[in-house]
C-alpha positions in Angstrom: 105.2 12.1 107.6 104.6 15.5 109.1 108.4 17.9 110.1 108.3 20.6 112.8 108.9 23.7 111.0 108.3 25.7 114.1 108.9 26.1 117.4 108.4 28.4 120.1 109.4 27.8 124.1 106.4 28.3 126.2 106.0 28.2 130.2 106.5 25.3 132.0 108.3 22.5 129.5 105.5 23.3 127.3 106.1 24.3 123.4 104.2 25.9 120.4 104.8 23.7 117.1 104.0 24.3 113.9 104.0 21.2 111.4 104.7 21.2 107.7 100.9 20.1 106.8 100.0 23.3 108.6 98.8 21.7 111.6 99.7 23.8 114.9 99.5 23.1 119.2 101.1 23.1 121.9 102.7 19.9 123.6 103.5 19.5 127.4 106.5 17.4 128.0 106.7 18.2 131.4 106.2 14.3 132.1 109.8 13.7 130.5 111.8 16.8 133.0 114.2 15.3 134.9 114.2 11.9 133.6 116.9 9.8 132.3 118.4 12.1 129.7 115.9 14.6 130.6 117.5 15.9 133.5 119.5 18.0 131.5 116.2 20.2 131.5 116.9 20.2 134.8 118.9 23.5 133.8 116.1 26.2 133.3 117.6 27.9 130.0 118.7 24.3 128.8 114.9 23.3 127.6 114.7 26.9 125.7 117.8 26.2 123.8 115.4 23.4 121.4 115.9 23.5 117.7 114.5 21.8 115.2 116.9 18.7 113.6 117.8 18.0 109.6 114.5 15.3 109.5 111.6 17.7 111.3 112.8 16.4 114.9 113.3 18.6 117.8 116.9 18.5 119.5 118.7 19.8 122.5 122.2 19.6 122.0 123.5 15.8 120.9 121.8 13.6 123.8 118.3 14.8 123.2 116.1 14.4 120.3 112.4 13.6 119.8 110.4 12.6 116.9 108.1 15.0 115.0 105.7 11.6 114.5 105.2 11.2 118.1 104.7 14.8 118.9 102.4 15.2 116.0 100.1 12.4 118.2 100.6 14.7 121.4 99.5 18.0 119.5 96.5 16.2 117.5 95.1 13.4 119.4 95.3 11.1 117.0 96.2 7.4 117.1 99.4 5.8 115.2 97.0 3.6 112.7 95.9 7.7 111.7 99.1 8.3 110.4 100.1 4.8 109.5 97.1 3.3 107.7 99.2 0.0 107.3 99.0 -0.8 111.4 95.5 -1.0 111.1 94.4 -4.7 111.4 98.0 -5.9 112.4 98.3 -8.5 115.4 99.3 -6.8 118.8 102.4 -8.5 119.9 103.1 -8.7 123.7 
């Protein structure tokens, strides 16, 4: 599965990733600011202080931490069954 191997702040909870297949966008979070957990972003420098985690995951501080599957999604437009051939064809459960 892709890692983050880069990462850069940009305006407006918005951030430059680069993945380990080489793949590179931008993703907008701003619909996660100031919810739940999130409100720690609240804090302006607290979004810029992002790192990327041991497994390719980006982290703020211990509470925060977002997968690099889901934000590879954002960045490429591409469905889960893309990246996980074996949920093509499954049952939705409700």
């Amino acid at each position: 599965m892709p890692r983050i191997v880069g990462v850069r702040v940009l305006e407006k909870y918005r951030l430059d990733l680069t993945f380990d297949d080489g793949t590179r966008g931008s993703v907008d979070l701003a619909d996660l600011a100031g919810k739940g957990v999130f409100s720690e972003w609240n804090d302006p420098g607290a979004f810029a202080r992002v790192r990327i985690g041991p497994s390719g995951e980006l982290a703020w501080g211990d509470r925060i931490d977002l997968c690099p599957d889901a934000l590879y999604l954002r960045v490429t437009g591409k469905k889960p069954e893309d990246l996980f051939p074996a949920l093509r064809g499954q049952p939705s459960r409700a």
